[in-house]
C-alpha positions in Angstrom: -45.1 -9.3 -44.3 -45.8 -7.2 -41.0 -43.5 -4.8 -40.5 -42.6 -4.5 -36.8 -43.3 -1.1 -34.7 -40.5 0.8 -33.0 -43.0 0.8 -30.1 -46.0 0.8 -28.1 -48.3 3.4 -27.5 -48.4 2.1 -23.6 -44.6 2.7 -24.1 -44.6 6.1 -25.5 -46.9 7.4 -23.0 -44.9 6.3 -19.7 -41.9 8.0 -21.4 -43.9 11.1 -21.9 -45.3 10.5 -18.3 -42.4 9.5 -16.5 -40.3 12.8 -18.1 -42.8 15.4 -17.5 -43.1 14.6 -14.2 -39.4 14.8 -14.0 -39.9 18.5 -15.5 -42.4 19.3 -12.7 -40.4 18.5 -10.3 -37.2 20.2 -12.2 -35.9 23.4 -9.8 -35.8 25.2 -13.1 -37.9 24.0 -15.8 -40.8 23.1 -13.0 -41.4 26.2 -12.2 -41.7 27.6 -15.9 -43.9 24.6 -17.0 -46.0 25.0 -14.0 -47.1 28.3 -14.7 -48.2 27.6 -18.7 -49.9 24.4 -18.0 -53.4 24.4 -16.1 -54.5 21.4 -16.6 -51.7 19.1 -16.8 -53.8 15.9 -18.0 -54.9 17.7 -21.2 -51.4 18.6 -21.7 -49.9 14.9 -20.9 -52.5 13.7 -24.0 -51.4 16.2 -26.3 -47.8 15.4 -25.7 -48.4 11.5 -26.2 -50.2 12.2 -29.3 -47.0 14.2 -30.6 -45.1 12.0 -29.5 -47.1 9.2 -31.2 -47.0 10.7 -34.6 -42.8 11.1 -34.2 -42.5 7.7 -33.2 -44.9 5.5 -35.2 -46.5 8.1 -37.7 -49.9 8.1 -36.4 -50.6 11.3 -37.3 -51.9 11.8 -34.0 -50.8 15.3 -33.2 -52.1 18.4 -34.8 -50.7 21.4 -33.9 -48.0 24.3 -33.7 -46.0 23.9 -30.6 -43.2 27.1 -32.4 -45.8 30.2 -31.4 -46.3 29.1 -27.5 -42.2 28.7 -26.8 -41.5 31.3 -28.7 -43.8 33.7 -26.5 -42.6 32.8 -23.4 -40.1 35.4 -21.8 -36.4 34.4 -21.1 -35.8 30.9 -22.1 -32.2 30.5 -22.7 -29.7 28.1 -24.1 -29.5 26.3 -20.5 -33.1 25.7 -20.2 -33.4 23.8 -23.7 -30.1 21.7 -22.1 -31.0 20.9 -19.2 -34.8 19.9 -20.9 -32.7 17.7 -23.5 -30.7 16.2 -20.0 -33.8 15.1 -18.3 -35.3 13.6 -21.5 -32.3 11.8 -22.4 -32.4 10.5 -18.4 -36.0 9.3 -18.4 -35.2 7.9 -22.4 -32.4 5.1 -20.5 -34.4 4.5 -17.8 -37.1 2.3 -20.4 -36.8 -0.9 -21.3 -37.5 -0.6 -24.8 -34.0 1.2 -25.7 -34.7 1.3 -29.4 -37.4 3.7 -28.5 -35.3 5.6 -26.5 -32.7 6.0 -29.1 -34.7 7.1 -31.6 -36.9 9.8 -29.1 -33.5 11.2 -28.4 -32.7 11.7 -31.7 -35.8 13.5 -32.3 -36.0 15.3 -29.0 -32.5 16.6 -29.9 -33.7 18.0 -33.3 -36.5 19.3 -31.6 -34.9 20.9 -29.1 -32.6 23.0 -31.8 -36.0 23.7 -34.0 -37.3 25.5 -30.8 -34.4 27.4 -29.7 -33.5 28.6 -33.1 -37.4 29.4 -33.3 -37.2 31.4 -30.2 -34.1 33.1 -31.0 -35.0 34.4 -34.3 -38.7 35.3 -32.9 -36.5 37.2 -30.7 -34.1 39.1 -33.0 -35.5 38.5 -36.4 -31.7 40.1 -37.8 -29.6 38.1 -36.0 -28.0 34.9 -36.6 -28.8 31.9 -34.1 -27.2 29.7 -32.3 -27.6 26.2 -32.0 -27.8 24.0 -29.1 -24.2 22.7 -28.1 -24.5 18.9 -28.9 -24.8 16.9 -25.5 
C-alpha cells in the first residue's frame, strides 16, 4: 500500500518562496538577510532542498546551517521571533494546512536549535535561553 506524502515539492518550494520574500522585504530581518545573501536564487534552492529533506525525507539537503548564524553579529531573541512570526504567517496562508502544521513545528524547533547555537557560540559558560513559545 502507498503511503501518502505530507506534500509536494511544488508545495514546499512556494512556501519557502513566498516566506523569504516576506523576509526581504522584512524592515528588520530584510536588511540582515540582504547583506549575507548574494545570490538569492542559489540560496532559495538550498532552502527548498532543506526544507525537502524536513518535510518528506529526501535527503536533499547537505549542509551545516549552525556555523553561518552563529557568525553573524547581534542577532537577538526578537529577530528569531519575529523570523518564527513571518513563517508561521506565510505557513496559513497555503492551502495544504497539514504542511503548514508540520513546517511550523519544525521551524519552531529550528528556530530554538539556532538561537541556543548562537547564544552558547557566544558565551560558551553561560546558560541559554530559549525562545519564548509563540
Amino acid at each position: 500500500m502507498a503511503v501518502a506524502l505530507l506534500c509536494t515539492e511544488a508545495e514546499i518550494a512556494r512556501l519557502v518562496h513566498a516566506f523569504y520574500a516576506k523576509v526581504r522585504q522584512d524592515d528588520e530581518l530584510g536588511p540582515i538577510f540582504n547583506a549575507h545573501i548574494d545570490d538569492w536564487d542559489h540560496h532559495l534552492a538550498k532552502l527548498t532542498d532543506f526544507w525537502s529533506s524536513i518535510l518528506l525525507r529526501s535527503g536533499r539537503y547537505s549542509g551545516t546551517p549552525m556555523p553561518k548564524h552563529a557568525a553573524l553579529p547581534d542577532l537577538n531573541a526578537e529577530l528569531f521571533q519575529r523570523w518564527l512570526g513571518l513563517f508561521r504567517d506565510t505557513a496559513a496562508e497555503q492551502p495544504n494546512q497539514a504542511m503548514a502544521a508540520q513546517a511550523c513545528a519544525m521551524a519552531e524547533r529550528i528556530a530554538q536549535s539556532l538561537w541556543m547555537g548562537y547564544q552558547i557560540s557566544r558565551e560558551p559558560h553561560a546558560i541559554p535561553s530559549g525562545l519564548p513559545r509563540g
